[in-house]
C-alpha positions as CSV (number, residue, x, y, z in Angstrom):
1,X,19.6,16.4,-23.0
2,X,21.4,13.1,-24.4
3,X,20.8,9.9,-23.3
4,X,24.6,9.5,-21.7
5,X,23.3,12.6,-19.2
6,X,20.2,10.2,-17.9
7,X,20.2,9.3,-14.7
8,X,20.0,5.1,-15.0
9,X,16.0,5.6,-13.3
10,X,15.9,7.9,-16.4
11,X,17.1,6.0,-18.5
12,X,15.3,2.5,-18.0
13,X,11.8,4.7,-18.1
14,X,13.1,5.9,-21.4
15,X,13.7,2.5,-22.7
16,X,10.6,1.2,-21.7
17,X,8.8,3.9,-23.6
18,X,10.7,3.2,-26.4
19,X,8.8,-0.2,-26.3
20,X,5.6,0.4,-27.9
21,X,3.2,-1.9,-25.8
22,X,-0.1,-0.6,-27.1
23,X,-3.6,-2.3,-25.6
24,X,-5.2,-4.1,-27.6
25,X,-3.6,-5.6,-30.6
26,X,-4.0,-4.2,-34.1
27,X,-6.4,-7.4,-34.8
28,X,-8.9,-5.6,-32.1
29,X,-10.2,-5.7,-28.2
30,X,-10.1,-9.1,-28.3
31,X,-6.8,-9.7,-29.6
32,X,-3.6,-10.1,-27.5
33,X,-1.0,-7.8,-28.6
34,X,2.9,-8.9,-29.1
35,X,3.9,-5.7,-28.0
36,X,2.6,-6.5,-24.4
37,X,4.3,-9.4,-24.7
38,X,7.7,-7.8,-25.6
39,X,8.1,-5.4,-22.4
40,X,7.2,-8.1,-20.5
41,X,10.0,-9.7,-21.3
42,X,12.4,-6.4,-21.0
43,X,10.6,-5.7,-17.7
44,X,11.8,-9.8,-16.7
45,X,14.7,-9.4,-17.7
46,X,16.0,-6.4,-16.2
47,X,14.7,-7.4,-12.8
48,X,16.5,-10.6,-13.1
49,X,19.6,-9.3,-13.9
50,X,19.6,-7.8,-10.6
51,X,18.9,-11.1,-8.7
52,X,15.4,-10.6,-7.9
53,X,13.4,-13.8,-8.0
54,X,10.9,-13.0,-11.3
55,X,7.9,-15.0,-12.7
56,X,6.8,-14.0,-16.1
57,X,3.3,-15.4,-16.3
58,X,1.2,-15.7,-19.2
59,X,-2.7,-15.0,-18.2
60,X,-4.5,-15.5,-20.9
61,X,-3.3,-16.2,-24.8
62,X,-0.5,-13.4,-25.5
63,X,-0.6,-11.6,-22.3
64,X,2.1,-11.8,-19.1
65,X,2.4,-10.4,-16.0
66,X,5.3,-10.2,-14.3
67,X,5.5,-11.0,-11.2
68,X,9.2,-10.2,-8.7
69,X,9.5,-11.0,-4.8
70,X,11.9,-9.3,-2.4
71,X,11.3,-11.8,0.8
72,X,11.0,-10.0,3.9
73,X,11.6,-11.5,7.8
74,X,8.3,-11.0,8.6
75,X,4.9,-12.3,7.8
76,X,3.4,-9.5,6.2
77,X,2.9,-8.7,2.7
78,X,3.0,-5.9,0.7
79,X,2.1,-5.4,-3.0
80,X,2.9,-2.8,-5.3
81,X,1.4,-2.9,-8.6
82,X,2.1,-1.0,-12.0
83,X,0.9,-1.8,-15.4
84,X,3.0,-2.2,-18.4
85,X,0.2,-1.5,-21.7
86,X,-0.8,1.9,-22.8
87,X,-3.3,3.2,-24.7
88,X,-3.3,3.3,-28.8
89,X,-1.4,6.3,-30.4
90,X,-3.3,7.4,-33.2
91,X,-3.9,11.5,-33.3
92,X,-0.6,11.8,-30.9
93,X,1.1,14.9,-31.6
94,X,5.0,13.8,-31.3
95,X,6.7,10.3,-32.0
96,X,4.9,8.3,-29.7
97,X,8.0,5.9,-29.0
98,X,10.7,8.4,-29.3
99,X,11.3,8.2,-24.9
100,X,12.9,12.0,-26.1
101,X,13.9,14.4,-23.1
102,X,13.6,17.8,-23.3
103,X,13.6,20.4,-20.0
104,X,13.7,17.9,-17.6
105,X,10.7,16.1,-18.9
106,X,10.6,12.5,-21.0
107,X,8.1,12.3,-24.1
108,X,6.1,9.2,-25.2
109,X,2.9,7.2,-25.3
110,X,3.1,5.6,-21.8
111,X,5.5,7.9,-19.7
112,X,3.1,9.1,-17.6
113,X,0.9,6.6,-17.6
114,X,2.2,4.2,-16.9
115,X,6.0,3.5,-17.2
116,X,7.1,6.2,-15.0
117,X,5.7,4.4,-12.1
118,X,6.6,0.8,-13.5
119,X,10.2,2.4,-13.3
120,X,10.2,3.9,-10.3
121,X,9.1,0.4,-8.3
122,X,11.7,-1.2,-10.8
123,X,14.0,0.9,-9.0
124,X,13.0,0.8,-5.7
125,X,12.4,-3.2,-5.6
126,X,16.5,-3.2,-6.7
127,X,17.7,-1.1,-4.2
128,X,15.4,-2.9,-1.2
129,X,16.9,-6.3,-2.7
130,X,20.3,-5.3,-2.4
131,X,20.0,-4.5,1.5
132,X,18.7,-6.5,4.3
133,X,16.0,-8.2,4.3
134,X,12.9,-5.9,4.8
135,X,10.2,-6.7,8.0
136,X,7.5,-7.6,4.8
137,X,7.9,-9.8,2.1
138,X,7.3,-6.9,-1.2
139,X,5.9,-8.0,-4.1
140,X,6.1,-6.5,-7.6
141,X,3.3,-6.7,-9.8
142,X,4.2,-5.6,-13.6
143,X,0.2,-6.3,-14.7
144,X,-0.9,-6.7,-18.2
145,X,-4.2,-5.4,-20.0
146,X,-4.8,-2.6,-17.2
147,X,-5.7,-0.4,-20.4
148,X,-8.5,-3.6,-21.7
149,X,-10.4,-5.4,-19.0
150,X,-8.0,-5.6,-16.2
151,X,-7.4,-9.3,-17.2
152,X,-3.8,-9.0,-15.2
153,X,-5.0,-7.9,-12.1
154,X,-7.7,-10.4,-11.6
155,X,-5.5,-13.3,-12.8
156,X,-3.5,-12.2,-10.0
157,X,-6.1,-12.1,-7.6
158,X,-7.3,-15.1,-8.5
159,X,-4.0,-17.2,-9.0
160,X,-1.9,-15.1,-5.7
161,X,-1.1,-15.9,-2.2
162,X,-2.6,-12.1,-1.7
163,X,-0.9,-9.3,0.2
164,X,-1.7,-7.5,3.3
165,X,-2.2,-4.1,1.3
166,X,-1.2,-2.9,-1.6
167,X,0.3,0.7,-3.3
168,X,-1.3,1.2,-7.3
169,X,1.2,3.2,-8.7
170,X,-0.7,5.5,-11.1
171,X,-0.2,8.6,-12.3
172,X,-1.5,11.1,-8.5
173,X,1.6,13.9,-9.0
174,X,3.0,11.5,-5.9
175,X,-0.4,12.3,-3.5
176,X,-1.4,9.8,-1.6
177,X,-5.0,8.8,-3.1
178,X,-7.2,6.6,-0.7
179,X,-10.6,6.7,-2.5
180,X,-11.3,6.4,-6.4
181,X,-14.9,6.2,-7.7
182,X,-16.1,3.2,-9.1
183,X,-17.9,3.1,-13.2
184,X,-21.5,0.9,-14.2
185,X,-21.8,1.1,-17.9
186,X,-24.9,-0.3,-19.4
187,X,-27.1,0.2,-22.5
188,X,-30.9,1.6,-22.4
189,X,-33.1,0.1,-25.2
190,X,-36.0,2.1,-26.6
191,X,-38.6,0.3,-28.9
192,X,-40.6,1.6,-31.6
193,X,-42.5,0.7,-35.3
194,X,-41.2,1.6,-38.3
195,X,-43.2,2.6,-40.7
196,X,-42.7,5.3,-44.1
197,X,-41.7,8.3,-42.8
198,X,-44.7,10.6,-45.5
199,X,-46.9,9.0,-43.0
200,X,-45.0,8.9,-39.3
201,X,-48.2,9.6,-37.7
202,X,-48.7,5.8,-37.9
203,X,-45.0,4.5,-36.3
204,X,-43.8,5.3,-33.1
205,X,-40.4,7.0,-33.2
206,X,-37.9,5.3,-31.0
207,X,-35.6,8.0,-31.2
208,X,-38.1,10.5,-29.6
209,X,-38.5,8.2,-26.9
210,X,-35.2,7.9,-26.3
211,X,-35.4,11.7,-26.1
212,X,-37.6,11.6,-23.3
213,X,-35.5,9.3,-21.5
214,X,-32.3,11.2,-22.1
215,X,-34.2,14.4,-21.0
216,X,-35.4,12.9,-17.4
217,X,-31.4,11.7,-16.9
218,X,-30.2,15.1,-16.7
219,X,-33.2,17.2,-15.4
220,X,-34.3,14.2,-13.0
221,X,-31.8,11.8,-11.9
222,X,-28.6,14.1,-12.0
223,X,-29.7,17.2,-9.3
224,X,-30.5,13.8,-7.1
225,X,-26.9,12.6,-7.4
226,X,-25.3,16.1,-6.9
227,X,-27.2,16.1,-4.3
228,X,-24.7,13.7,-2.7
229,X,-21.0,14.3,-1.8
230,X,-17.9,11.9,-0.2
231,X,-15.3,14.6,1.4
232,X,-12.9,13.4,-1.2
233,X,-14.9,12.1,-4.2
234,X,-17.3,14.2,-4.4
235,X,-20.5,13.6,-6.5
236,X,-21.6,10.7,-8.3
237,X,-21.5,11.1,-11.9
238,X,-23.9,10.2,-14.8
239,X,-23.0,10.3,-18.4
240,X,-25.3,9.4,-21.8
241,X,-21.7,8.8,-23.9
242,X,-23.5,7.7,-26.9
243,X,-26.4,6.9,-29.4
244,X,-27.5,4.6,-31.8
245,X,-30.9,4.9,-33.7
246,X,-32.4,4.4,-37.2
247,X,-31.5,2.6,-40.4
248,X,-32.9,5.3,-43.5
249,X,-33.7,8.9,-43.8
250,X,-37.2,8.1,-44.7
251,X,-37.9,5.1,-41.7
252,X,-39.4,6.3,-39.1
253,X,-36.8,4.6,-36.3
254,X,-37.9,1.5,-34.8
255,X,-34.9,1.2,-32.3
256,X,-32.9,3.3,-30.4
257,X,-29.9,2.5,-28.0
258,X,-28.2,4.7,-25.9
259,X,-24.8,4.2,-23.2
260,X,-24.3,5.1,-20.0
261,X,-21.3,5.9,-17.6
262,X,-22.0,6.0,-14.1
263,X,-19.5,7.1,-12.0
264,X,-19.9,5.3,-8.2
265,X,-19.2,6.4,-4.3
266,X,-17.8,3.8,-2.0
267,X,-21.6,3.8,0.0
268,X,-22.5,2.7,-3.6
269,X,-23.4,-0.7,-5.0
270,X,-24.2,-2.0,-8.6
271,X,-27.4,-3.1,-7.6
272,X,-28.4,0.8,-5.7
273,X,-26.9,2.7,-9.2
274,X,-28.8,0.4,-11.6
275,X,-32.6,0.7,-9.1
276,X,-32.5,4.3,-9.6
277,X,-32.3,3.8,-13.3
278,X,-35.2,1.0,-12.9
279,X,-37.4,3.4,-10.6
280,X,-37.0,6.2,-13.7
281,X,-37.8,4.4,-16.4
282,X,-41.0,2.8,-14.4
283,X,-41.9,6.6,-13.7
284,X,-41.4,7.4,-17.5
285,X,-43.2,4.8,-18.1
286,X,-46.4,5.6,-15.8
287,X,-46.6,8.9,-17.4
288,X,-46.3,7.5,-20.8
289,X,-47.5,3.9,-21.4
290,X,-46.5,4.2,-25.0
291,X,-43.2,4.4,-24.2
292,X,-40.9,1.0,-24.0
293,X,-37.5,1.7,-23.2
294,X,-36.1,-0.8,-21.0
295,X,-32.6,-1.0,-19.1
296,X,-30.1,-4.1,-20.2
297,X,-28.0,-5.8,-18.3
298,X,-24.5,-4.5,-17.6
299,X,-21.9,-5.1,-19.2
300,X,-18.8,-3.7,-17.0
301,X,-18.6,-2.8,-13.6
302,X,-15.8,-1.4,-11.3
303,X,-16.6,-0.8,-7.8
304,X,-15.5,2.3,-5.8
305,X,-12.2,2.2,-3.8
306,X,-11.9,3.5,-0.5
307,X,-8.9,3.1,2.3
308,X,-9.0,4.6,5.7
309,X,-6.5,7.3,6.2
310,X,-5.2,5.1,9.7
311,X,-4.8,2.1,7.7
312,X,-1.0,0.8,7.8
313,X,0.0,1.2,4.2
314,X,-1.4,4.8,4.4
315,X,0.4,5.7,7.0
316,X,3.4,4.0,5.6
317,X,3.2,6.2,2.3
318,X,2.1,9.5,4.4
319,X,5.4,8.7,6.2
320,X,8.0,8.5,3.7
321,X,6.2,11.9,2.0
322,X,6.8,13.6,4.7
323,X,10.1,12.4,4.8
324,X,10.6,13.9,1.3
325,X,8.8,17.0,2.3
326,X,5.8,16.7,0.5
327,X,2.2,16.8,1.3
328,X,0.7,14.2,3.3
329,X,-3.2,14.8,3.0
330,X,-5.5,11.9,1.8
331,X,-7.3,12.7,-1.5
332,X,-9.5,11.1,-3.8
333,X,-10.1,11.2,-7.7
334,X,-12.8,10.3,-10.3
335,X,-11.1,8.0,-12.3
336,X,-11.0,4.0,-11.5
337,X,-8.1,1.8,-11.4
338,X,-6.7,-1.3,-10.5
339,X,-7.2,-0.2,-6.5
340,X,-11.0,-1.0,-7.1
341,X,-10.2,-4.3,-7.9
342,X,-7.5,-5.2,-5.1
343,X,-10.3,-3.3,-2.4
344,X,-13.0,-5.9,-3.9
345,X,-10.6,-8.5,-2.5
346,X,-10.6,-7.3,0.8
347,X,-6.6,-5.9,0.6
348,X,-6.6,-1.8,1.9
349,X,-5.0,0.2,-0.7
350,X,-3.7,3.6,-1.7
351,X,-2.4,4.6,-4.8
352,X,0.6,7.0,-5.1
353,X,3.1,7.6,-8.5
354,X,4.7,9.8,-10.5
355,X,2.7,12.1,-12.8
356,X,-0.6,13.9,-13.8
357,X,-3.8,12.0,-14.8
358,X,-3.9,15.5,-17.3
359,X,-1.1,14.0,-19.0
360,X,-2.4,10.3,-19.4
361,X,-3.7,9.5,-23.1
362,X,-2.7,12.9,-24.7
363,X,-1.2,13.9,-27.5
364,X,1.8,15.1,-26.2
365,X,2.3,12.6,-23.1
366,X,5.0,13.0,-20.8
367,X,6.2,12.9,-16.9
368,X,8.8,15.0,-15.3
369,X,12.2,13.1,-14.6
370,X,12.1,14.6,-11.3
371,X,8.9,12.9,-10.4
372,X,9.7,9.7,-11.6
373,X,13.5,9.9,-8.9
374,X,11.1,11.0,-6.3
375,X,8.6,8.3,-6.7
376,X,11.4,5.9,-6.5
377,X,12.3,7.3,-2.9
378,X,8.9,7.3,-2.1
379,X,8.4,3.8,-2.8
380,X,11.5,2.6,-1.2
381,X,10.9,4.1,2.3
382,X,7.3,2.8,1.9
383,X,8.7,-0.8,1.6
384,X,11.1,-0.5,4.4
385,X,8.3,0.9,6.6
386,X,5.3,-1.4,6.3
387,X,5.5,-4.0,8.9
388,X,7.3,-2.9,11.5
389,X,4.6,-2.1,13.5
């Protein structure tokens, strides 16, 4: 398919993949990249060519969000939020940047996650401005650094006049999702002496503690969390994602550091995930007093994300799916996004798009165009239909 047989939806979601807009920089995590900084501009500038009143707004050194209004007659406020970064495209099997269409389906780092969606409420926002005013005030959010540290949606947050609920438009193969699981990461510590490893008999091997440790997680503390189940999230989860330990072949370790990813339910706090941690190293501990492995402090946490099912903004979305004939049924998935952040801040909200979270970050990413048109529908009759009642 040639670009001249794109639909124009098509065909702006193929231009913005064509944008590479990869987070972080290529100085590093904590470097802005220019790239964000360049579809943040397109992403402007499109919307304002259409009339729509646009802020571009930079959030920290390097980094925008963009920021478009369609005023409504009411007093009710409705967000709907897509991020414009991806992640990095080393190991990607096809030109990452190539926005290429082949059997109905558009290739490219980013067009499933997440310029499909960005498109689609592009599209949608347009065609809502061009008609009378709606009964909410809709706001688009274009957010920056949703692939770093979320530094777009907090600014927003922070800096907003806030919204009465809010639609995250990430990649659900257009379900309606009302609950996402929250993540704690953290670090575990063990301590140990190094000493010559011809005589180990006299250190203490930190690595072997660490063993013991790692050993209780899965045969202790995860049967307790399966034990548990949310109708749409299931169980929490609980992951040791990596290892560091030792300095020589022949030094008997005297440190050993492991990471954790634990996956949270909504009935879930940071403080409840990181006691049961506390309570198993003090019973490792008890058995062993040789051992010193300690828990450190955290250093990122996203809560859960739940909305209930009668909320208005769900039933707005469940209404315009069934207007496209599509299923209506709440679900939930394992993955966090902005939603946990907007919940946090006491707005109810859903997440719906274009897309499979299977596509997301491969090496072959794409979206299916037909997705991307239906998204836009979706969208639209979700604006028209919060707030009036």
């Amino acid at each position: 398919m040639s670009h001249l047989d794109l639909s124009p939806l098509a065909q702006l979601t193929a231009d913005m993949v064509r944008i590479n807009s990869v987070n972080p920089g290529p100085a590093g995590a904590d470097a802005p990249s220019p790239r964000e900084a360049e579809i943040s501009a397109f992403v402007e500038g499109w919307l304002r060519e259409r009339g729509i009143e646009t802020e571009r707004r930079e959030f920290a050194p390097g980094r925008f969000n963009v920021v478009a209004t369609a005023h409504g007659s009411g007093n009710r406020r409705l967000l709907i939020d897509a991020h414009m970064d991806t992640v990095p495209t080393e190991k990607m099997e096809i030109e990452p940047c190539s926005g290429e269409v082949r059997e109905g389906r558009l290739y490219g780092r980013g067009a499933c996650d997440n310029k499909g969606a960005l498109a689609a409420a592009m599209w949608a926002l347009s065609e809502l401005a061009e008609g009378p005013s709606p009964c909410a005030t809709v706001q688009l959010l274009a957010s920056g650094d949703e692939e770093g540290s979320f530094g777009g949606i907090h600014d927003w947050v922070a800096s907003g006049p806030g919204a009465d609920a809010a639609v995250v438009g990430e990649a659900t193969e257009l379900r309606l999702v009302t609950a996402s699981r929250g993540a704690l990461r953290l670090k575990i510590r063990a301590l140990g002496k190094a000493v010559h490893t011809c005589t180990p008999e006299l250190g203490v091997n930190a690595i072997t503690h660490m063993c013991r440790v790692i050993t209780a997680i899965e045969a202790e503390l995860k049967p307790r969390l399966f034990a548990r189940e949310h109708p749409l999230l299931g169980s929490p989860r609980i992951t040791v994602s990596m290892i560091q330990g030792g300095r020589r072949a022949n030094i008997v370790p005297d440190e050993c550091e492991i990471d954790i990813d634990r996956r949270v339910l909504p009935d879930e706090t940071e403080q409840s995930a990181l006691a049961e941690l506390d309570e198993l190293l003090d019973q490792l501990r008890r058995r062993d007093n040789t051992l010193q492995a300690q828990r450190l402090p955290p250093y990122a946490f996203v809560p859960a994300s739940e909305c209930s099912a009668d909320a208005p903004i769900a039933q707005a979305v469940r209404g315009a799916l069934e207007g496209e004939g599509l299923p209506a049924e709440p679900a939930g998935v394992p993955y966090t996004t902005h939603a946990s952040v907007l919940a946090a801040a006491g707005i109810p909200t859903v997440m719906l798009g274009p897309g499979s979270i299977e596509q997301a970050h491969g090496p072959n990413e794409w979206i299916e165009l037909a997705q991307i048109e239906g998204a836009a529908r979706i969208y639209r009759q979700t604006f028209e239909a919060f707030g009036t009642r």
